[in-house]
C-alpha positions as CSV (number, residue, x, y, z in Angstrom):
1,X,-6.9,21.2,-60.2
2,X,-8.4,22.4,-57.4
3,X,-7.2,26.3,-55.8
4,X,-5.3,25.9,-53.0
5,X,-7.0,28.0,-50.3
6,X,-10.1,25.7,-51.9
7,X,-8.4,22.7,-50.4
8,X,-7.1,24.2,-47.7
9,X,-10.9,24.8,-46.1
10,X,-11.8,21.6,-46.8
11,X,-8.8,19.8,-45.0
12,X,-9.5,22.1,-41.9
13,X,-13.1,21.1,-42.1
14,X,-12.2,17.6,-42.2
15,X,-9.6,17.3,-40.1
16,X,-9.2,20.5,-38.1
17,X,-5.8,21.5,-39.5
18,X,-4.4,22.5,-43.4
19,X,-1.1,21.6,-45.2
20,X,-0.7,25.1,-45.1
21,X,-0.8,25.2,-41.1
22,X,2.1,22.6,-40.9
23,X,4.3,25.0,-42.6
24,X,4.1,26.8,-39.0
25,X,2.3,25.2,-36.4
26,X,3.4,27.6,-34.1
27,X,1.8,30.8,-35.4
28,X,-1.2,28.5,-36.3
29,X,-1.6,27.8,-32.6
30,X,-0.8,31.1,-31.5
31,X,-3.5,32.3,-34.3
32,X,-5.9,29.9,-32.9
33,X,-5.2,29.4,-29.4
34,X,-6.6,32.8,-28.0
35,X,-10.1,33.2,-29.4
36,X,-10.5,29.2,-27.9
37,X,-9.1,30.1,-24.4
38,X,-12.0,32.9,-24.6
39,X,-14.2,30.6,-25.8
40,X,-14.1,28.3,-23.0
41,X,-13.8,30.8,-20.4
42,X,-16.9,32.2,-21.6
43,X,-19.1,28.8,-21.7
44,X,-17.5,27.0,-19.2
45,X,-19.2,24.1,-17.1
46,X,-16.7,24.0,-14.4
47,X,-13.1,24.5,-13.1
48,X,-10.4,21.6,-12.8
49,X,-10.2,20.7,-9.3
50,X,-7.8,22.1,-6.8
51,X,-9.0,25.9,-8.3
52,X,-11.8,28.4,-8.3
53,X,-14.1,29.7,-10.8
54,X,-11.8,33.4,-10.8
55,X,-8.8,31.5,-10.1
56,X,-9.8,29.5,-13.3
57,X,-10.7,32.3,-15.5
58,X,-7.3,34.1,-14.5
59,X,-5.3,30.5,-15.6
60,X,-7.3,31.2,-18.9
61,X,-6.5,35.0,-19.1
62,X,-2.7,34.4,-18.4
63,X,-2.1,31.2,-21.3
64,X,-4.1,33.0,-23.7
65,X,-2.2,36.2,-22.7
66,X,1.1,33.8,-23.4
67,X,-0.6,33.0,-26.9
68,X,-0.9,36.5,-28.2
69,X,2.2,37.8,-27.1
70,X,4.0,34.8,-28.7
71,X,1.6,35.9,-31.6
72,X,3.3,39.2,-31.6
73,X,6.7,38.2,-30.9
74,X,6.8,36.0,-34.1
75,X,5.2,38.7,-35.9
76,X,8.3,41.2,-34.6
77,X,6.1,43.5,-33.2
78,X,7.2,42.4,-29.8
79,X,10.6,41.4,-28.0
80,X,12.1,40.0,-24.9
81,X,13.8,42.6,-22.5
82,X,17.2,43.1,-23.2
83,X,19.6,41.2,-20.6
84,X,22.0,44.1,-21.4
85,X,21.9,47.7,-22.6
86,X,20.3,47.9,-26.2
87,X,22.2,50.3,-28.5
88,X,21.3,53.3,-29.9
89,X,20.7,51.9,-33.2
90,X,18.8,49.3,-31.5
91,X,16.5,51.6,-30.2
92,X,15.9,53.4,-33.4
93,X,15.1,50.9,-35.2
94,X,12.2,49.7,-32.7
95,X,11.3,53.0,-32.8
96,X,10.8,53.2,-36.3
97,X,8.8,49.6,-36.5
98,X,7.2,50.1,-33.6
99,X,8.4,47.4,-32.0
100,X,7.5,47.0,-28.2
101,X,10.3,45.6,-25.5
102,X,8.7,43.4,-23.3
103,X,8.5,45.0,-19.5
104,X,9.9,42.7,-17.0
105,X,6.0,42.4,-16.0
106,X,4.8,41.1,-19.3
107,X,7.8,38.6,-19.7
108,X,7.2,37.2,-16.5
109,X,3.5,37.2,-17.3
110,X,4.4,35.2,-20.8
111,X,6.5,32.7,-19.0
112,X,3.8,31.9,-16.5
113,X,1.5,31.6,-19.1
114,X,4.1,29.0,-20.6
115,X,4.0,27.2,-17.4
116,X,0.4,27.3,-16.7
117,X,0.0,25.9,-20.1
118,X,1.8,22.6,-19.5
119,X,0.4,22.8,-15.6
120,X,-3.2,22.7,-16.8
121,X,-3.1,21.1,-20.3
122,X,-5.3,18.2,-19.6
123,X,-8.2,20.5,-18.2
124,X,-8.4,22.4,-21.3
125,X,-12.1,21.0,-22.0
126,X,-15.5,21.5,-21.4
């Protein structure tokens, strides 16, 4: 029998993804998302039409911004703002974990991230 984290190389060798990483493809593609959005910023060839080299590398900042925070959010170290008053209990409790409210800043900065995602999904190549 082979160990499992054994296999688990191998299939992402061979085919880019585990049977592990199914069990949540979204924290596996908020895991791997980031470092590749820095990746391509830093070795790009060019720019999708329609944009600018800094207006490109700002598209890149903002979805891989999207990623992490995501990243933290399903790891609760991160949460949206509150549409209404959080208690006091609320707030003791993020206190105590350390758990950060999204500004309205950063939630609008993760939903254009969302949206620049889907905008720009076909030019994410090199």
């Amino acid at each position: 029998m082979i160990p499992k984290e054994i296999k688990w190389f191998w299939q992402r060798g061979t085919r880019g993804w585990a049977d592990s990483d199914v069990w949540s493809i979204d924290w596996f593609l908020c895991d791997i998302m980031p470092p590749m959005l820095k990746q391509l910023k830093k070795n790009k060839m060019g720019y999708p039409c329609g944009t600018s080299q800094k207006k490109w590398e700002k598209i890149l900042d903002d979805i891989a911004y999207m990623f992490e925070t995501a990243h933290e959010i399903q790891d609760i170290q991160a949460v949206f703002p509150e549409k209404k008053k959080a208690t006091e209990s609320m707030n003791q409790h993020r206190k105590k974990y350390k758990i950060k409210v999204l500004t309205k800043e950063e939630f609008a900065r993760y939903n254009k991230g969302w949206k620049l995602f889907q905008e720009y999904f076909y030019s994410l190549w090199d």
